[in-house]
Backbone bond lengths (Angstrom), bond angles and torsions (degrees), N, CA, C in turn:
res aa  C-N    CA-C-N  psi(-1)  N-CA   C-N-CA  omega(-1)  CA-C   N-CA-C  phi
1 X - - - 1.451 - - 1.521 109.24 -
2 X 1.433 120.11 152.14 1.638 117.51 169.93 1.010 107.98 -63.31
3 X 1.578 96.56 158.60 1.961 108.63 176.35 1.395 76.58 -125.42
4 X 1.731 111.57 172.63 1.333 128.09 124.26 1.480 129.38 -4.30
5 X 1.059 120.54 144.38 1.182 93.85 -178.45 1.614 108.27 -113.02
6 X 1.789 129.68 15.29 0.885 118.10 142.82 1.303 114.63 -111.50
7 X 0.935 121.04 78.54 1.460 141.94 163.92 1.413 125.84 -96.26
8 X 1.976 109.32 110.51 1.308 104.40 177.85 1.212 124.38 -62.11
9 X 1.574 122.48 171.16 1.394 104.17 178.22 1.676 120.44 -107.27
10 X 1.460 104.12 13.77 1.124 110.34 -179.78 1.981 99.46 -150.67
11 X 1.476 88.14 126.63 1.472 78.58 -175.77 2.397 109.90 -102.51
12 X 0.878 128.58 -147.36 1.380 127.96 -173.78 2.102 91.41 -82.03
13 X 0.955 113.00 -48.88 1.420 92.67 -160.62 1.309 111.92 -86.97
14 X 1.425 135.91 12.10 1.622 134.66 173.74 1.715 96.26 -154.87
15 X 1.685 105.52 46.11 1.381 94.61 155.78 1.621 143.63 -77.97
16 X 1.572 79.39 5.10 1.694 92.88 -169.06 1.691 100.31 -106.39
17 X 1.059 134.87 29.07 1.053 160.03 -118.93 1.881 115.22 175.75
18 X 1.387 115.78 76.73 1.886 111.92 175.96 1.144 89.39 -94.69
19 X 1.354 79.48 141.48 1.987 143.55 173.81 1.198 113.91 -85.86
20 X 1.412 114.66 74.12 1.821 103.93 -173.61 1.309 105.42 -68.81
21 X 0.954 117.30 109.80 1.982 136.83 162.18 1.116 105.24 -75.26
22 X 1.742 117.66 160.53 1.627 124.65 -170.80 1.783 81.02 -137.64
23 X 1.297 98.48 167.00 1.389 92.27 151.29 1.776 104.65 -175.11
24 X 1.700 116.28 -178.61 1.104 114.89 -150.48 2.245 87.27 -157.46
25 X 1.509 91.01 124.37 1.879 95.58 170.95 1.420 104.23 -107.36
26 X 1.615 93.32 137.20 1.357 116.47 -179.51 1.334 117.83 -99.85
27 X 1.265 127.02 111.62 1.898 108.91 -155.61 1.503 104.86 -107.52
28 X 1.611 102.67 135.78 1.195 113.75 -143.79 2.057 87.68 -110.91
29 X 1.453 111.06 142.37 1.371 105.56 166.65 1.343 128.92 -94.98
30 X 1.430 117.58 137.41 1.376 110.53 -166.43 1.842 101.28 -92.73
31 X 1.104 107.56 -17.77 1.617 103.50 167.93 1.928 91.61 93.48
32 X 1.089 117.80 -9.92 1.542 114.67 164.22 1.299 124.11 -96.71
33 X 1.512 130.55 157.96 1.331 135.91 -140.08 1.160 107.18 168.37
34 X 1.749 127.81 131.86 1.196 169.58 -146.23 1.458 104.24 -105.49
35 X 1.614 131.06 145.41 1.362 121.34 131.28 1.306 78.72 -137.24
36 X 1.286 160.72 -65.32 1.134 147.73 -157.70 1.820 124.71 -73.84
37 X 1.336 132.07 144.48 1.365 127.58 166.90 1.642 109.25 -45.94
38 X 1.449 114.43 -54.34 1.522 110.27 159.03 1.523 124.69 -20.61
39 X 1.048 103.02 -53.97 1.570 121.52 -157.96 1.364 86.65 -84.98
40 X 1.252 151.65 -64.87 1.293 161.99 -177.70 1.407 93.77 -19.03
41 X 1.281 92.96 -75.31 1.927 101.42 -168.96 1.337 123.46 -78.85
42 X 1.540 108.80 -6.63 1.555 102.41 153.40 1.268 109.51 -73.72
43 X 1.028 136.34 -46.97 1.164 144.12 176.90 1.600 111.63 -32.80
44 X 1.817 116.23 -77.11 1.309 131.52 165.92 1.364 100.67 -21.93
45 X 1.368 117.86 -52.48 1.397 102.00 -149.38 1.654 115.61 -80.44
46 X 1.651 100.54 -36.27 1.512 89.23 174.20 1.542 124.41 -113.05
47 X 1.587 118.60 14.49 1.524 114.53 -174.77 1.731 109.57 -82.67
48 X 1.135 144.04 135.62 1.411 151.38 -147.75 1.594 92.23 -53.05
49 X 1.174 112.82 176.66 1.519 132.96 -159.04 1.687 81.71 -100.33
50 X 1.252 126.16 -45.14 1.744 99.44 -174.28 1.600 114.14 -52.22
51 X 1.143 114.22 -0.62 1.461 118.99 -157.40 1.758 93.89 -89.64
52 X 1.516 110.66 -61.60 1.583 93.19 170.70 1.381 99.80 -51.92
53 X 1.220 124.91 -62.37 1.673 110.40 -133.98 1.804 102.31 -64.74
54 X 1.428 123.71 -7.21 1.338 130.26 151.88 1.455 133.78 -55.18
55 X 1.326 110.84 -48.54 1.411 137.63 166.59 1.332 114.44 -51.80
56 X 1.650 122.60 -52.17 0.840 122.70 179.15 1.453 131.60 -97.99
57 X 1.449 110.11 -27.50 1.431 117.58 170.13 1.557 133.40 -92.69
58 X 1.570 85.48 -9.59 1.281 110.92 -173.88 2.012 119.12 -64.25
59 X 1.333 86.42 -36.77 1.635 93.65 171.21 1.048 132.17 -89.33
60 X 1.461 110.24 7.80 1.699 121.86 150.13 1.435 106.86 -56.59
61 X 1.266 114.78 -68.40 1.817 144.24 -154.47 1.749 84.32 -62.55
62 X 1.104 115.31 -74.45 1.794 142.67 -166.96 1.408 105.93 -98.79
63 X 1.333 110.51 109.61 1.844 111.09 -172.12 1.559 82.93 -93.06
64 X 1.894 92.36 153.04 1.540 94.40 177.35 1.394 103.31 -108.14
65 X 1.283 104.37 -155.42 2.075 107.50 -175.97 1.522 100.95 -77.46
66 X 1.729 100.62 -37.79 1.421 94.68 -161.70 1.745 132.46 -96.56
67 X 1.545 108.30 138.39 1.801 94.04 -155.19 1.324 116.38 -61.56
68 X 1.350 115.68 151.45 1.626 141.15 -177.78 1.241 105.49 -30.95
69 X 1.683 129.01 -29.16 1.711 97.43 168.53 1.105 122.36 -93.19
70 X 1.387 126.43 48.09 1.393 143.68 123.47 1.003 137.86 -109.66
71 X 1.338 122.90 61.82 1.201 126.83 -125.43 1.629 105.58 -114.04
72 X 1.085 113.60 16.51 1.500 124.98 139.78 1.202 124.39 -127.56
73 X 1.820 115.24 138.17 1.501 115.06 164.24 1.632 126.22 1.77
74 X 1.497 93.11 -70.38 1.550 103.95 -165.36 1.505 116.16 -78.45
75 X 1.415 114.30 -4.18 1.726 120.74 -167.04 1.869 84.40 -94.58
76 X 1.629 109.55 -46.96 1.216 121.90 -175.73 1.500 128.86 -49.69
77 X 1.561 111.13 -42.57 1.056 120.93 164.99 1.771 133.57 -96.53
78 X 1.511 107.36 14.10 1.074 97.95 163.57 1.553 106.19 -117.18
79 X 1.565 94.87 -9.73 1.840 85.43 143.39 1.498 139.83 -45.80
80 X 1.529 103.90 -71.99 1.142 131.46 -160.96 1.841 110.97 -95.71
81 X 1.341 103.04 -16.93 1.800 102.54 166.54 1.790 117.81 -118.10
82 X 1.519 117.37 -7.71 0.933 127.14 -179.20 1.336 99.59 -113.16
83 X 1.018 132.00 -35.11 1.649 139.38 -176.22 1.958 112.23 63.61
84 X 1.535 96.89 27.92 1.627 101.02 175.39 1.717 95.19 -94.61
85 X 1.273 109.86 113.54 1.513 121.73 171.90 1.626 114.97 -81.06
86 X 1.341 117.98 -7.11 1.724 130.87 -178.65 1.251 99.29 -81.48
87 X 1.747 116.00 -59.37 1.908 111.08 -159.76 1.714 90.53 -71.96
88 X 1.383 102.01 -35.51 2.036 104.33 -163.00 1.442 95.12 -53.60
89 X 1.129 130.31 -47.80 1.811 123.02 -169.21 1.232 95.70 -85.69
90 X 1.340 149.59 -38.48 1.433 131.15 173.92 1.880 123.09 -78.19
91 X 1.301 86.26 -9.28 2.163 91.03 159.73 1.728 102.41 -93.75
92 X 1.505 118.44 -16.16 1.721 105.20 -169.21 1.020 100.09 -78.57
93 X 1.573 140.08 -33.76 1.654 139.09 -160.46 1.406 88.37 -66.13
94 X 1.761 132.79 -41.67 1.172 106.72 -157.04 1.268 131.05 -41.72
95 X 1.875 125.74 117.01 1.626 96.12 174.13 2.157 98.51 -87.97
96 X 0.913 70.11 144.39 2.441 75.17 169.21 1.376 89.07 -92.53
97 X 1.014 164.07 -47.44 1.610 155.33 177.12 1.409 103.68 -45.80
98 X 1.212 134.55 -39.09 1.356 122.35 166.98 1.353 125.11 -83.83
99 X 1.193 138.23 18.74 1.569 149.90 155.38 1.507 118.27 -89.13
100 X 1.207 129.82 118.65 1.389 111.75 -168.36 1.554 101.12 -102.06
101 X 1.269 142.06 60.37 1.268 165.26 35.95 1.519 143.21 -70.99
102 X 1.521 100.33 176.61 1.440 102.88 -178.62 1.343 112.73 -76.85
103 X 1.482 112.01 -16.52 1.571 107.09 -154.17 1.476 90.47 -102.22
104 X 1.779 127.53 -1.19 1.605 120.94 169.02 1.302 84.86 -79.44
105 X 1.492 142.09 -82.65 1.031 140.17 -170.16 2.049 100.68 -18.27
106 X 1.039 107.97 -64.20 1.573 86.37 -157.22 1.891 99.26 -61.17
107 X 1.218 117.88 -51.42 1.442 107.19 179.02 1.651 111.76 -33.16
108 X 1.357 116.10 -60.68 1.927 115.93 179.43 1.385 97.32 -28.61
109 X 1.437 115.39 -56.81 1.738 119.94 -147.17 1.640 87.92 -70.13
110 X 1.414 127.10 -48.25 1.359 119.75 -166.05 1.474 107.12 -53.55
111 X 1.343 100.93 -56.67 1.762 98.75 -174.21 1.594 112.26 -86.31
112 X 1.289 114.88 26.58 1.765 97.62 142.51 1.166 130.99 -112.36
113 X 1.464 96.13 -19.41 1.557 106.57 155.17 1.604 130.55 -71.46
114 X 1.270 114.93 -40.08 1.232 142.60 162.14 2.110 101.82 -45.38
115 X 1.454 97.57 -39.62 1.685 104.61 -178.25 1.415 115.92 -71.64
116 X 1.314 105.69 -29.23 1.688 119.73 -158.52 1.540 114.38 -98.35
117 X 1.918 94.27 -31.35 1.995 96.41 178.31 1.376 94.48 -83.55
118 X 1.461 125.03 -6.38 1.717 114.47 152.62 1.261 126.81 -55.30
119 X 1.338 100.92 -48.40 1.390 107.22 -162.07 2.026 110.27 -85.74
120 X 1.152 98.41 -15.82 1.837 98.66 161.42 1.914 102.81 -161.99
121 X 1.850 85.30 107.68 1.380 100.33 -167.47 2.092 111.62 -59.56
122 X 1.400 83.59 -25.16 2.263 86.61 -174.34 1.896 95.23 -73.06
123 X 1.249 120.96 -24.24 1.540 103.68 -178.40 1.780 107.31 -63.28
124 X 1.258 130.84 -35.63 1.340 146.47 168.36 1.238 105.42 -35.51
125 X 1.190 125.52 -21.47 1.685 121.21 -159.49 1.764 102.56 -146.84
126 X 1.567 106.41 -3.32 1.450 97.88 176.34 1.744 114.18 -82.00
127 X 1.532 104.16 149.47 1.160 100.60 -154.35 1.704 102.44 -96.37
128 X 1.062 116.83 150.75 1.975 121.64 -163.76 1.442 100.01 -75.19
129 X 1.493 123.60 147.96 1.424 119.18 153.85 1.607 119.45 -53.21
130 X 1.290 106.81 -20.12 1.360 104.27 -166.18 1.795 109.18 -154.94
131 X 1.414 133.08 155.47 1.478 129.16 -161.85 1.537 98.34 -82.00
132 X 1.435 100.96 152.49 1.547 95.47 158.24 1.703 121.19 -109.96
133 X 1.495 121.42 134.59 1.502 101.65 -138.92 1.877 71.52 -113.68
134 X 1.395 116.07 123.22 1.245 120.90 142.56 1.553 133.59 -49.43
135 X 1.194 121.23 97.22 1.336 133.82 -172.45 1.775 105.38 -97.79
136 X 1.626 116.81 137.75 1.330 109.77 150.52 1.296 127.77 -122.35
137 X 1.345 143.86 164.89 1.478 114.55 -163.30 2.239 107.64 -123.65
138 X 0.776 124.94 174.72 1.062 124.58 150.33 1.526 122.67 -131.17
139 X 1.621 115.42 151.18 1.542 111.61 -174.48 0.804 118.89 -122.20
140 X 1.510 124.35 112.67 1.241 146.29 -179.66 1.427 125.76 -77.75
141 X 1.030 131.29 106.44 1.867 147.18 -163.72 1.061 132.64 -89.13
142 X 0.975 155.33 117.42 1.788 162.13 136.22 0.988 151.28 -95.36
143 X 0.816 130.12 114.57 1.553 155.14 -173.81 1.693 105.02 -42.18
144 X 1.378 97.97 96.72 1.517 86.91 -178.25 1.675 116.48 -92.09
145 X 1.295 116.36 3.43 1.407 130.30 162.12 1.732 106.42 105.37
146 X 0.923 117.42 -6.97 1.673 126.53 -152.91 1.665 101.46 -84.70
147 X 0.849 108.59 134.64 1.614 108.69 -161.58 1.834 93.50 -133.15
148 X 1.395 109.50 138.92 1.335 111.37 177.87 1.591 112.11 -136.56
149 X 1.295 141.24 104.52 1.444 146.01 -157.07 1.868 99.89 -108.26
150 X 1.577 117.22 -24.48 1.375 101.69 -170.01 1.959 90.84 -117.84
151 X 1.592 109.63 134.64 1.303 105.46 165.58 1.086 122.56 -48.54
152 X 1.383 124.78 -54.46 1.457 121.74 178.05 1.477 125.55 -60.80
153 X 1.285 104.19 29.04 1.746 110.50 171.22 1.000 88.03 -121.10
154 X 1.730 131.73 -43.22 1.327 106.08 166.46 1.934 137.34 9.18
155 X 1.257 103.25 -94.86 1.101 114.65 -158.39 1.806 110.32 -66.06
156 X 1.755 114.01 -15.79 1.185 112.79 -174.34 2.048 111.88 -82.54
157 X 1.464 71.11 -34.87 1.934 91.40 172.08 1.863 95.47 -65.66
158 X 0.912 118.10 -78.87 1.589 114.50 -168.10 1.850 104.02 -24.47
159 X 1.523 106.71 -51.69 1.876 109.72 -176.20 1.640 102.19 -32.89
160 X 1.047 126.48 -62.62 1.616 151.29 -154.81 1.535 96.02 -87.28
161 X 1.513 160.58 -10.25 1.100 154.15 -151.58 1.635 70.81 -116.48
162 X 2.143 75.71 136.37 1.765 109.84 165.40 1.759 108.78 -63.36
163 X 1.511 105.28 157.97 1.657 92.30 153.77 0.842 143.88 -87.82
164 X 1.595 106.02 26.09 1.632 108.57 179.27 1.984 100.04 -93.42
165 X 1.853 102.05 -22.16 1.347 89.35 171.83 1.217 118.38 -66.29
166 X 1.577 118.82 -34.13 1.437 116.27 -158.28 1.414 104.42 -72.33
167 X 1.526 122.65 -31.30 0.839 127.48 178.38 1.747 111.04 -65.45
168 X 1.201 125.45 -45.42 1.318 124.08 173.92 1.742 119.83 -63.88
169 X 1.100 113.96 -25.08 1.281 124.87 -151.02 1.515 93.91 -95.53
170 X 1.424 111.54 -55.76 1.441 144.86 -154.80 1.423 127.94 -62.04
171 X 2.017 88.82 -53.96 1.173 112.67 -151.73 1.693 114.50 -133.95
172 X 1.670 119.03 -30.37 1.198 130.25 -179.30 1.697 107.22 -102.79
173 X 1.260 107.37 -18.48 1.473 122.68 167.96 2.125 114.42 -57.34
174 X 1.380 105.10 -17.49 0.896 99.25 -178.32 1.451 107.63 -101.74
175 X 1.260 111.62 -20.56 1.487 103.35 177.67 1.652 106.99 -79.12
176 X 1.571 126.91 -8.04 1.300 134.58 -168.10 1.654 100.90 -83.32
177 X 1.342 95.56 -48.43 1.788 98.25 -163.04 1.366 118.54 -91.30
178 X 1.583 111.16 122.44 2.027 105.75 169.68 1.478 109.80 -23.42
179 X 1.191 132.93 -57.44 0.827 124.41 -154.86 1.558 128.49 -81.65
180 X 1.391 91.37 3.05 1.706 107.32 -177.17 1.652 115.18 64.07
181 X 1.176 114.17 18.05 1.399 101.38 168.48 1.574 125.70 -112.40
182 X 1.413 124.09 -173.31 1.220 118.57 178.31 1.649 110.56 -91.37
183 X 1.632 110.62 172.75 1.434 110.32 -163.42 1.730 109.88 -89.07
184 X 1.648 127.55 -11.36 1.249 141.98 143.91 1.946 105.02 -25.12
185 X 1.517 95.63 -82.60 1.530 111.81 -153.56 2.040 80.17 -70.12
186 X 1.031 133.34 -44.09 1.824 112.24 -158.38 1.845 89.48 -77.56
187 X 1.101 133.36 -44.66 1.221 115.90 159.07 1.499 119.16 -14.34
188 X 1.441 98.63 -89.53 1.567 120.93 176.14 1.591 103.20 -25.00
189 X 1.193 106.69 -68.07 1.626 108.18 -161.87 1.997 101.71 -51.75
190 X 1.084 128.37 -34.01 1.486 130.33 -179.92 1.141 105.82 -37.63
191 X 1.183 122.16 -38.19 1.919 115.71 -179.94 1.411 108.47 -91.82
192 X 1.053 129.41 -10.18 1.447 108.21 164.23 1.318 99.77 135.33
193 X 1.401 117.77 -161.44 1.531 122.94 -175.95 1.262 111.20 -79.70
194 X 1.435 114.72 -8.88 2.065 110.76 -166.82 1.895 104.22 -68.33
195 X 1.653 125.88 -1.34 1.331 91.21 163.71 1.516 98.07 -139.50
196 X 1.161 107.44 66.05 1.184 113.20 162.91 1.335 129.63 -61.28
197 X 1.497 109.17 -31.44 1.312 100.86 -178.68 1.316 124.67 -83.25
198 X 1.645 101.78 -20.31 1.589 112.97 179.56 0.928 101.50 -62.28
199 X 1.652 125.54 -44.06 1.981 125.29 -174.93 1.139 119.07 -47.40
200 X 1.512 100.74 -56.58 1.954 109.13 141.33 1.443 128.98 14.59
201 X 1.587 81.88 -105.06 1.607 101.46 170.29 1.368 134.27 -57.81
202 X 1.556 110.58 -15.49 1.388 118.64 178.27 1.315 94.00 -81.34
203 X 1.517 136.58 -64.67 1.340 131.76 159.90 1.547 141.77 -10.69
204 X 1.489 82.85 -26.20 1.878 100.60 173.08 1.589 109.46 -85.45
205 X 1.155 116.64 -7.42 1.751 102.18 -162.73 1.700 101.22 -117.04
206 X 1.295 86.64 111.46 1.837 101.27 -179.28 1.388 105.85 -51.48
207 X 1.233 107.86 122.03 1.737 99.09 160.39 1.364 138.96 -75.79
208 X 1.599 108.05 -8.09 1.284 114.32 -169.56 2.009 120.51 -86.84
209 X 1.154 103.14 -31.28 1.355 107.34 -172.48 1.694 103.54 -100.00
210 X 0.755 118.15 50.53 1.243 127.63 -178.27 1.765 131.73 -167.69
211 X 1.227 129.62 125.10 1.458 117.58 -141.84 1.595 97.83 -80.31
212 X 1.209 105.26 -169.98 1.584 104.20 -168.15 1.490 118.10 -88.39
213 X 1.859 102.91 -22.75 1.227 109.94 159.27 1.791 133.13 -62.17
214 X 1.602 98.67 -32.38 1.302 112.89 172.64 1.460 110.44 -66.05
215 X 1.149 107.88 -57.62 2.032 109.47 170.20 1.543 117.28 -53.84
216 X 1.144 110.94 -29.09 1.758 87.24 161.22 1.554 119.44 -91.11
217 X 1.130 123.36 2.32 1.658 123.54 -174.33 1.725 79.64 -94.51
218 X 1.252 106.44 -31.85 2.390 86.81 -160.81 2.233 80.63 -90.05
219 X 0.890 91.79 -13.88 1.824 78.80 177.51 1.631 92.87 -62.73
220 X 1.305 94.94 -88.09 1.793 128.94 -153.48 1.802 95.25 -37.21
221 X 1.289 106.39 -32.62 1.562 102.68 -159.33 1.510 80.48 -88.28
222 X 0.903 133.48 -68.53 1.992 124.49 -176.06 1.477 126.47 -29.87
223 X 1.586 103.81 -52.94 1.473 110.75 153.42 1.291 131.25 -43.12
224 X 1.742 120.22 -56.09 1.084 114.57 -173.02 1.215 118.32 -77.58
225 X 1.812 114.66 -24.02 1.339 103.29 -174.82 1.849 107.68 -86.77
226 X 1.033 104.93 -0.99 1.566 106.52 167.45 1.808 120.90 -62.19
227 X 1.864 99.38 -53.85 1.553 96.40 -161.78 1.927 85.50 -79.04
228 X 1.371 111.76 -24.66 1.983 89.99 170.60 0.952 146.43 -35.32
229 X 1.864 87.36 -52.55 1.855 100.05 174.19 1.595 90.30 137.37
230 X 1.628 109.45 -45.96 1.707 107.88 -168.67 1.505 109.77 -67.34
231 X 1.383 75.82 170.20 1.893 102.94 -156.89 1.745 87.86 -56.63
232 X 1.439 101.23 165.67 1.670 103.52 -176.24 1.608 111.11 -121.15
């Protein structure tokens, strides 16, 4: 059934106890739209912050047409509607997992664009083959019933989880929690310091450059080879 859609997945009285959640983004139109790099970054600068975190996270959840080394909206379309291949590879490196907000993320985006209509003033005013349509999304949640009480089921349950969990669990969990982490490792931490190091290692694996299927094979396989014993 839907939840909320900021809904933790573990509340005080069955925190020792994960809540495998699923979930699903609904992309919402903001009715704004691009043909110029100008316009781009007016845009960046004032359309709500769900709007990056759509752009960019969004094509985990929702694959787009265009391949992964453009692997955001905005790297994508000034590829493929602006046809500048310089700003498009210097917006694709962006990771958004390394900004500890959305609203640093939008400043980065201002000043590389902001860097580039420096560096050739007619791209500022050249007009796109095609609009760029500002999208924002909302995420809609469910309870997929799956209940997990021992860590070491962990990692066998993760094999079998959709990517809308991994994506919920994984990846939108960090924009949910003060603490910026995912709902795996704040789980984990409930028992105490004994897996600290695994929290660790879960901490090491970028979520962004990598598809959602790939993040549960480098999850599930980290987990399991942890409570085994083998090397990780």
């Amino acid at each position: 059934m839907p939840l909320e859609s900021n809904h933790h997945p573990d509340t005080e009285a069955d925190k020792r106890v994960f809540n495998v959640r699923d979930c699903t983004l609904i992309a919402v139109a903001t009715g704004q739209s691009a043909l110029t790099l100008k316009e781009l970054l007016d845009g960046i600068h004032h359309v709500p912050a769900s709007c990056l975190y759509h752009h960019f996270w969004g094509g985990l959840l929702q694959p787009r047409f265009e391949e992964r080394e453009y692997n955001n909206d905005f790297s994508a379309w000034v590829k493929h509607g602006l046809h500048d291949g310089e700003l498009a590879e210097r917006l694709a490196v962006v990771d958004p997992a390394s900004f500890k907000t959305l609203e640093d993320l939008r400043w980065e985006l201002c000043e590389l664009i902001e860097e580039r209509m420096d560096e050739s003033e007619r791209l500022s005013f050249q007009v796109a083959t095609r609009s760029f349509e500002f999208i924002q999304s909302k995420i809609v949640v469910f309870d997929t019933r799956t209940r997990i009480a021992d860590p070491a089921a962990l990692g066998p349950a993760i094999a079998f989880c959709s990517a809308g969990t991994i994506f919920y669990h994984f990846i939108d969990a960090r924009r949910r929690s003060p603490d910026e982490i995912d709902d795996f490792s704040a789980w984990l931490f409930s028992f105490g310091d004994q897996y600290n190091d695994l929290i660790g290692q879960i901490a090491g694996i970028d979520p962004y450059f990598s598809s959602l299927l790939e993040l549960r094979q480098r999850l599930s396989t980290l987990l399991t080879q942890h409570f085994e014993g083998s090397p990780s």
